[in-house]
N, CA, C and O atoms as a GROMACS GRO file, in nm:
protein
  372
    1UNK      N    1   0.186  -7.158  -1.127
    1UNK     CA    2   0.062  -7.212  -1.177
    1UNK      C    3   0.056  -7.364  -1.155
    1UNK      O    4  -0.051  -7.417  -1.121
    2UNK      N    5   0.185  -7.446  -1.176
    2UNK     CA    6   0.173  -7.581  -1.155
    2UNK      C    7   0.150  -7.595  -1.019
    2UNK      O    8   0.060  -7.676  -0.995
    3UNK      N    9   0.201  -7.545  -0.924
    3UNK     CA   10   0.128  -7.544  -0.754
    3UNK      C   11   0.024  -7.534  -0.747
    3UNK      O   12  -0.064  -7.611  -0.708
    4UNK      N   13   0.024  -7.432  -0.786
    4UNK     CA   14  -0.197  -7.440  -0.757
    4UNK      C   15  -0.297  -7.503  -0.806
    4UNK      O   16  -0.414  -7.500  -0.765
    5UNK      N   17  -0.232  -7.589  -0.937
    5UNK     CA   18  -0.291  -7.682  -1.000
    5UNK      C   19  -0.307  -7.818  -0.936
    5UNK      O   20  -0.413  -7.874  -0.905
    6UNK      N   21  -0.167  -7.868  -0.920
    6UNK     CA   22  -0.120  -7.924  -0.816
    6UNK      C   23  -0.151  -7.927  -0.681
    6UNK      O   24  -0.131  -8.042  -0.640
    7UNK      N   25  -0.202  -7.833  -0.567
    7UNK     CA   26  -0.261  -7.810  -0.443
    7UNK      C   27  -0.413  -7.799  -0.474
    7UNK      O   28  -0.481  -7.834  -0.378
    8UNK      N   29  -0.499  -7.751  -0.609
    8UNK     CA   30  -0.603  -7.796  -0.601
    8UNK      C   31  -0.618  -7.972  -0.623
    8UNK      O   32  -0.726  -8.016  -0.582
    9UNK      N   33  -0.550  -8.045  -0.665
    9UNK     CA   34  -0.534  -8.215  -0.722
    9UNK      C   35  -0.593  -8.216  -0.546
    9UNK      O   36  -0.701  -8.213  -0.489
   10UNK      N   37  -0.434  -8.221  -0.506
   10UNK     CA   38  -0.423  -8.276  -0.344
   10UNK      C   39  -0.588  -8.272  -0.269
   10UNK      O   40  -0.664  -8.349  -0.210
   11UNK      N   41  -0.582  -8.109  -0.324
   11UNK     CA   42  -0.704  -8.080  -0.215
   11UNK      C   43  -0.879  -8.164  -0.257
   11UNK      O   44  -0.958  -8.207  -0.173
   12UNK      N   45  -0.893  -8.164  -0.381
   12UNK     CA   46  -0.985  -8.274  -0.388
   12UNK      C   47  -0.953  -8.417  -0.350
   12UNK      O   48  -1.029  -8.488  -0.284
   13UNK      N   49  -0.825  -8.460  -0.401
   13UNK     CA   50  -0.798  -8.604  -0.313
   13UNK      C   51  -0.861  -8.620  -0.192
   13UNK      O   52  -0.954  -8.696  -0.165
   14UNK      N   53  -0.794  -8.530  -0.111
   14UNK     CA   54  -0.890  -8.521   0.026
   14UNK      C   55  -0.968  -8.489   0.048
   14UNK      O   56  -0.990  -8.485   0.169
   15UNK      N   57  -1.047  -8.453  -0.022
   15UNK     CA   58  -1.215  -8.428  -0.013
   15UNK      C   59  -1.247  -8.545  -0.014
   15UNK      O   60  -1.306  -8.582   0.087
   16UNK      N   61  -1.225  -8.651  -0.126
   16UNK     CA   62  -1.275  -8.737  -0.175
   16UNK      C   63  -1.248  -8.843  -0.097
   16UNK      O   64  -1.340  -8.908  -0.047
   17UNK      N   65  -1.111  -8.874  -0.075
   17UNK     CA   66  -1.076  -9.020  -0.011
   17UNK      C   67  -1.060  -8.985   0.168
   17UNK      O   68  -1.085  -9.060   0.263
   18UNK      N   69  -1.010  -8.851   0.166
   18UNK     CA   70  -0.945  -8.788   0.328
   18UNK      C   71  -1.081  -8.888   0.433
   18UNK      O   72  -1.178  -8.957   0.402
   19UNK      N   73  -1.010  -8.840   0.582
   19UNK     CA   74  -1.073  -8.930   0.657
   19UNK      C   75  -1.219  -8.880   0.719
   19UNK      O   76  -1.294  -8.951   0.786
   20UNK      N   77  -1.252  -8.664   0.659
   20UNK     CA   78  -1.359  -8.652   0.637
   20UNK      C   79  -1.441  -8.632   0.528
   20UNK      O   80  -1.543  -8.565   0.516
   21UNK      N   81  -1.352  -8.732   0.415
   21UNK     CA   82  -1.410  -8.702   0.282
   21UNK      C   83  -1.583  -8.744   0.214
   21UNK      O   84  -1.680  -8.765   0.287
   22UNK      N   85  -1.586  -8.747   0.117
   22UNK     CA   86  -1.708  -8.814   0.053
   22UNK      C   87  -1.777  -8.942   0.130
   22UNK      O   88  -1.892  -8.967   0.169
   23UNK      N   89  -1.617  -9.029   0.135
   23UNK     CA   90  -1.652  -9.199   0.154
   23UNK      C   91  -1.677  -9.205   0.277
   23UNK      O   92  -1.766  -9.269   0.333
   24UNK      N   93  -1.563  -9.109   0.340
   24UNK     CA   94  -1.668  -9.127   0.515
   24UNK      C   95  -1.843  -9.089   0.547
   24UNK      O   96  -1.944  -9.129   0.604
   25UNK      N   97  -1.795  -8.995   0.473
   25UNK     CA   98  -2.012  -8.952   0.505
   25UNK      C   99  -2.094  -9.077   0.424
   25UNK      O  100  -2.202  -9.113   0.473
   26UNK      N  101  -2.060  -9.124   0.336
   26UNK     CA  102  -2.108  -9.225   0.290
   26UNK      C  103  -2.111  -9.364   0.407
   26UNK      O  104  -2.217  -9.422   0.429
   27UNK      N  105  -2.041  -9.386   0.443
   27UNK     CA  106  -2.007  -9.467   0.587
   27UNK      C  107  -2.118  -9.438   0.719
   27UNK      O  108  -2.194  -9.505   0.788
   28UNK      N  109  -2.076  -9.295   0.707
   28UNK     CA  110  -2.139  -9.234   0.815
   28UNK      C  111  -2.279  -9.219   0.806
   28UNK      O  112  -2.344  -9.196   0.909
   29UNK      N  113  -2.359  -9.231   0.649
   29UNK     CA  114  -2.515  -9.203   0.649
   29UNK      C  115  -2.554  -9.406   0.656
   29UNK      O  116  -2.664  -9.457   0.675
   30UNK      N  117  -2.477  -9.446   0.642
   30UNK     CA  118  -2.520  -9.602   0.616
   30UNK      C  119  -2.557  -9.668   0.784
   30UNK      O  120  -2.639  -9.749   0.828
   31UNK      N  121  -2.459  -9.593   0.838
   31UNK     CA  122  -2.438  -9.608   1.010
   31UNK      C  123  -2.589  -9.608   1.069
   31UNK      O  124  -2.663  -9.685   1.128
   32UNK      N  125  -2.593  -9.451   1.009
   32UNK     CA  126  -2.708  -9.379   1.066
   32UNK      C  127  -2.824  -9.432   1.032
   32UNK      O  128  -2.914  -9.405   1.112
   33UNK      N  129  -2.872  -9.536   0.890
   33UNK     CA  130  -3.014  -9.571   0.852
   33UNK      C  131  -3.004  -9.662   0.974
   33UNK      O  132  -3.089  -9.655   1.063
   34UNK      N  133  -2.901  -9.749   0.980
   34UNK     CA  134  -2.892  -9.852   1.031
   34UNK      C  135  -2.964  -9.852   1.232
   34UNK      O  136  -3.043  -9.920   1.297
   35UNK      N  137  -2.874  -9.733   1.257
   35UNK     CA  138  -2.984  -9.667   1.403
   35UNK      C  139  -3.094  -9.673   1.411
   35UNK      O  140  -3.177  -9.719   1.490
   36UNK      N  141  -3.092  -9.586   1.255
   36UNK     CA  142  -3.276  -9.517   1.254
   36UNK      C  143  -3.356  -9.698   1.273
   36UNK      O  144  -3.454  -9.700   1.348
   37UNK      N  145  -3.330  -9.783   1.235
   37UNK     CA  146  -3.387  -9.883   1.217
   37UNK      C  147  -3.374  -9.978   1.354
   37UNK      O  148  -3.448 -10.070   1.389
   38UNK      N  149  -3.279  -9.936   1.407
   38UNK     CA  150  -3.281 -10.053   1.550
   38UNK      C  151  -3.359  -9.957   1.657
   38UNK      O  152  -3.421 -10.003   1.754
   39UNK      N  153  -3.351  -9.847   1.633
   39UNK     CA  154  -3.465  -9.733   1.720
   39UNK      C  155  -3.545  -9.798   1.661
   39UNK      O  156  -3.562  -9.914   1.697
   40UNK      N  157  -3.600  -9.760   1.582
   40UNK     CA  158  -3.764  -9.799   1.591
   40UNK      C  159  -3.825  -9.934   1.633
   40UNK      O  160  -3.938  -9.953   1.678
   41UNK      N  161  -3.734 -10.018   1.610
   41UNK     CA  162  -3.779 -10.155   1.661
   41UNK      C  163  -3.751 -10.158   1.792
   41UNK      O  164  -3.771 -10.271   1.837
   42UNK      N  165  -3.702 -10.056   1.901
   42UNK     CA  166  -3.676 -10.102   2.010
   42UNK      C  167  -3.755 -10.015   2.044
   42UNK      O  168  -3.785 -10.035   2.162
   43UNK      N  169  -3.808  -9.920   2.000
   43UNK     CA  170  -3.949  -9.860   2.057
   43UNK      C  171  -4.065  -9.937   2.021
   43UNK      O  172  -4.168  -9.934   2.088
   44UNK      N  173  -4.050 -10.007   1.915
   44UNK     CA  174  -4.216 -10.068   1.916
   44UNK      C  175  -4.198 -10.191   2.015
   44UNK      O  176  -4.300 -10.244   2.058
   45UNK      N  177  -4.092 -10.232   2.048
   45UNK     CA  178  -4.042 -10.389   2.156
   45UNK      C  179  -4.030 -10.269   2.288
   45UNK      O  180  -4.005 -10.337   2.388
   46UNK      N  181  -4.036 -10.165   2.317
   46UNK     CA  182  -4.063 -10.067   2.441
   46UNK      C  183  -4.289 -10.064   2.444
   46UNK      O  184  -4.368 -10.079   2.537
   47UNK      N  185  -4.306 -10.044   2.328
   47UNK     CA  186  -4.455 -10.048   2.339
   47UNK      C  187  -4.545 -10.117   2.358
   47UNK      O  188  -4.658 -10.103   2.406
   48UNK      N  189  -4.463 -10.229   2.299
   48UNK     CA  190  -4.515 -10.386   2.340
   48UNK      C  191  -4.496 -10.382   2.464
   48UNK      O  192  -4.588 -10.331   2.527
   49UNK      N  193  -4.378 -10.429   2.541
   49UNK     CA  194  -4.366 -10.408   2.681
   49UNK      C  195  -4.438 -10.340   2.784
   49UNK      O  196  -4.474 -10.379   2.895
   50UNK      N  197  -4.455 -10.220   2.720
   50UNK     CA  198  -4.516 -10.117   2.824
   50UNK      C  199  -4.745 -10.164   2.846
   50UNK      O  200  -4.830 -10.178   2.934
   51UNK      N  201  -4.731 -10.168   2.685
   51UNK     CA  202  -4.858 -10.278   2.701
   51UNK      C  203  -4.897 -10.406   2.785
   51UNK      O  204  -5.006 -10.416   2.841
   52UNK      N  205  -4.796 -10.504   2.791
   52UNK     CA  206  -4.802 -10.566   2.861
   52UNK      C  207  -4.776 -10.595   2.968
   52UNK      O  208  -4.801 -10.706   3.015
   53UNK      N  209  -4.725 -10.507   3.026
   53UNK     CA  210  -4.720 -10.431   3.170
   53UNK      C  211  -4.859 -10.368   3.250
   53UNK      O  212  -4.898 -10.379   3.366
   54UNK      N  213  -4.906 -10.307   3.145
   54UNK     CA  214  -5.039 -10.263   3.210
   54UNK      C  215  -5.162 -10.354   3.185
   54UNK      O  216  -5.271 -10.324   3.235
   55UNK      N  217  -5.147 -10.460   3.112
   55UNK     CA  218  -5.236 -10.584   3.131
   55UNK      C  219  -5.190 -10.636   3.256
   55UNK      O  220  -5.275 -10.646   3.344
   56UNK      N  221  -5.057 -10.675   3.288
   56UNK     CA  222  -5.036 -10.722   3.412
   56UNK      C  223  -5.086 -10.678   3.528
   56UNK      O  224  -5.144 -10.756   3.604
   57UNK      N  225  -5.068 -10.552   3.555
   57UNK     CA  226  -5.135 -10.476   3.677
   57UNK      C  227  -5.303 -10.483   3.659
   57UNK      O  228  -5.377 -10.487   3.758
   58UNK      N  229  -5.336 -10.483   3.571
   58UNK     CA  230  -5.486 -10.417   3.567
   58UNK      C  231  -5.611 -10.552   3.533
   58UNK      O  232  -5.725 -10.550   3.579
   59UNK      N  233  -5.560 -10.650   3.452
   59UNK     CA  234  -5.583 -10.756   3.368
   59UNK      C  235  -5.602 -10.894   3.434
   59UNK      O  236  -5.507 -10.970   3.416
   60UNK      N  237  -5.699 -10.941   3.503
   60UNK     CA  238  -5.738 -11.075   3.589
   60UNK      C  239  -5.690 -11.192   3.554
   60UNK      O  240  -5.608 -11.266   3.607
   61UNK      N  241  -5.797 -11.203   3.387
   61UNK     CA  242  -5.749 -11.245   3.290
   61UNK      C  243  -5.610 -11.289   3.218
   61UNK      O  244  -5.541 -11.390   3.206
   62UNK      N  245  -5.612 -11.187   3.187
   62UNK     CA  246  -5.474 -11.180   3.145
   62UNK      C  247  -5.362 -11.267   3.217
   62UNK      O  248  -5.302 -11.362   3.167
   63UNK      N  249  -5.347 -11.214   3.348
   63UNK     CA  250  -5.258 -11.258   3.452
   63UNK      C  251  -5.309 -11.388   3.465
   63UNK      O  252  -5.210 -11.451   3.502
   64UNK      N  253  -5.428 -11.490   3.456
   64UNK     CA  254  -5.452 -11.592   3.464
   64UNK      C  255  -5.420 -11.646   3.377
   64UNK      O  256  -5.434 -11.768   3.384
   65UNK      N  257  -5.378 -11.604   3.285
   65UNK     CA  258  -5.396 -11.671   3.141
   65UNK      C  259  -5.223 -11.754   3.146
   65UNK      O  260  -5.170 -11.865   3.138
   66UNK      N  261  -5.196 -11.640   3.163
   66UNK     CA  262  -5.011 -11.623   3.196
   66UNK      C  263  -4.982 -11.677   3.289
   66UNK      O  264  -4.861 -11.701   3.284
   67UNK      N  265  -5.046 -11.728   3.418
   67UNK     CA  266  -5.011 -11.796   3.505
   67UNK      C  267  -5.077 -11.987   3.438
   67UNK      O  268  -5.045 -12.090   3.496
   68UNK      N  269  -5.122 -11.984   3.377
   68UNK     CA  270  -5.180 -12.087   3.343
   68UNK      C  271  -5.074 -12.205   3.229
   68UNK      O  272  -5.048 -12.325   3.228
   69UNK      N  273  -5.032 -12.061   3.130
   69UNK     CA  274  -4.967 -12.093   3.021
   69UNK      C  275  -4.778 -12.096   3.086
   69UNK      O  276  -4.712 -12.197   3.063
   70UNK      N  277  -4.721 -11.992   3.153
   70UNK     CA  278  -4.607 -12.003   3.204
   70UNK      C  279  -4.590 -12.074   3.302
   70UNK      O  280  -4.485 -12.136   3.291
   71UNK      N  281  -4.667 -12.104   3.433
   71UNK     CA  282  -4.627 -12.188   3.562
   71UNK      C  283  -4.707 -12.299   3.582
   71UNK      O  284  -4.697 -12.380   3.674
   72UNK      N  285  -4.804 -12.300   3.469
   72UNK     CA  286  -4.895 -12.461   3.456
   72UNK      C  287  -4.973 -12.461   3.563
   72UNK      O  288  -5.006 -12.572   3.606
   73UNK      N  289  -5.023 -12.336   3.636
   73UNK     CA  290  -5.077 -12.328   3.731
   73UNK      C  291  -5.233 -12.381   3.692
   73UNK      O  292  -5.275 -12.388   3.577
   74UNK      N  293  -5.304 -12.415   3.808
   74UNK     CA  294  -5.462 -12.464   3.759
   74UNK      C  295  -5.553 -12.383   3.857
   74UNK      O  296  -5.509 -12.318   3.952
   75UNK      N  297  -5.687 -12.393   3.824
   75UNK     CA  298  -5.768 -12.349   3.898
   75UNK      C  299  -5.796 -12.394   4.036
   75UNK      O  300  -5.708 -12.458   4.094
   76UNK      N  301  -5.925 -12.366   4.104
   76UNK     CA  302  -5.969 -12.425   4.211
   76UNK      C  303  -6.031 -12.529   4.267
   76UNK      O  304  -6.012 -12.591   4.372
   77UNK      N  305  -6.149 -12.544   4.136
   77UNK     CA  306  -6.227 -12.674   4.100
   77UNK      C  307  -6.187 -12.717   3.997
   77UNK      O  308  -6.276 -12.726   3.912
   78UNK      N  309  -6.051 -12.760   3.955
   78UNK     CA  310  -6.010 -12.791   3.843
   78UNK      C  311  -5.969 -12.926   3.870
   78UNK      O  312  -5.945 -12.949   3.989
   79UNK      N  313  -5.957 -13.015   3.793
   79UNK     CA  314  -5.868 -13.151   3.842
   79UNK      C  315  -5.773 -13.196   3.727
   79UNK      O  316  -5.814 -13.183   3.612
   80UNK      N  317  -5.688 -13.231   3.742
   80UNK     CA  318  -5.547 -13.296   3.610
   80UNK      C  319  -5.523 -13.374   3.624
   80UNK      O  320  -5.458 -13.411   3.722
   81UNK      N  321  -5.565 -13.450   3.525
   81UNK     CA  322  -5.595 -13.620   3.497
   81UNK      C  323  -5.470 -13.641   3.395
   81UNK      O  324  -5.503 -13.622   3.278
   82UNK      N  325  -5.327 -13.679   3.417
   82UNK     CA  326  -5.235 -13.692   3.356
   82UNK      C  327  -5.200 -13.843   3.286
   82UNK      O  328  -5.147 -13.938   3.343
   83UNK      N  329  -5.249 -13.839   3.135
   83UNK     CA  330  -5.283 -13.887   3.053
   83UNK      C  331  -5.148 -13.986   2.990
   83UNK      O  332  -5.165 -14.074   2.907
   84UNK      N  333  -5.035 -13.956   3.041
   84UNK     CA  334  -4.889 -13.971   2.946
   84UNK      C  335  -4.864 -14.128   2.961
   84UNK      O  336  -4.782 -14.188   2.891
   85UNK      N  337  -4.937 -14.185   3.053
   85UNK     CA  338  -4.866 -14.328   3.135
   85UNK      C  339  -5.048 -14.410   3.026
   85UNK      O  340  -5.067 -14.530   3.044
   86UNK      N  341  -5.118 -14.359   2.963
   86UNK     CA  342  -5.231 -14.439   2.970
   86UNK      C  343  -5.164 -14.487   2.778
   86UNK      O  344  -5.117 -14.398   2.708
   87UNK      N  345  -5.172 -14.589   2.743
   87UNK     CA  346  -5.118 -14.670   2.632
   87UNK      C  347  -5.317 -14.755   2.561
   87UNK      O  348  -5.408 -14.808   2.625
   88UNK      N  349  -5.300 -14.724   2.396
   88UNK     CA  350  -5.418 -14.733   2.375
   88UNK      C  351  -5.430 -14.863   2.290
   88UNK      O  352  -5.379 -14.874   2.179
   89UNK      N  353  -5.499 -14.956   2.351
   89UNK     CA  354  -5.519 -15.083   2.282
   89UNK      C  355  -5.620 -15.063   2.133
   89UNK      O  356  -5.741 -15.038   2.128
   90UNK      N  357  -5.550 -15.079   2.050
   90UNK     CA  358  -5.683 -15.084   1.913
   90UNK      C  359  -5.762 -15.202   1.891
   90UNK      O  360  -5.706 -15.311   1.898
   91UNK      N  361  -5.868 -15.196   1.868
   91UNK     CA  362  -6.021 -15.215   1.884
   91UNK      C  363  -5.995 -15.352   1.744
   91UNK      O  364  -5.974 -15.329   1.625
   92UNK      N  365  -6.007 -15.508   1.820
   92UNK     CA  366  -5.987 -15.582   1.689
   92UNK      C  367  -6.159 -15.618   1.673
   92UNK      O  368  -6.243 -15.631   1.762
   93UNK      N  369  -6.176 -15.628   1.500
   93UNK     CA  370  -6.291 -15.659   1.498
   93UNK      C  371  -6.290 -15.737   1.400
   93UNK      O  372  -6.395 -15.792   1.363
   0.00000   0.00000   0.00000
């Protein structure tokens, strides 16, 4: 009787602490929110992407906008009057 008393002890020990016990699945579901959560943000940063992919191809605009704002590109009849060298005298009265 003390054995089996004894081999049930053991055998919850290792339920509990063993290396597929309680604390591992506890480990193991914390893992898992933690996925669930970098998936979804790397699908909505996949949706974004994929959006802005098909503005690129399709989007005049768009692509002007982006060429305007990323490569400082200018128009055709446009002119750039670069302002940085002009120093402003204040007005004595």
């Amino acid at each position: 009787m003390v054995f089996a008393v004894m081999g049930i002890v053991v055998m919850f020990f290792s339920i509990i602490v063993g290396d597929k016990g309680i604390s591992s699945l506890q480990l193991i579901k914390i893992e898992r929110q933690a996925l669930k959560s970098s998936h979804a943000e790397l699908q909505r940063k996949n949706l974004r992407l994929y959006h802005e992919i098909e503005r690129l191809k399709s989007d005049p605009v768009y692509i002007e906008a982006i060429a305007r704002q990323e490569l400082g590109l200018i128009g055709k009849n446009e002119i750039v009057i670069n302002m940085s060298n002009i120093t402003v005298v204040p007005d004595k009265k």
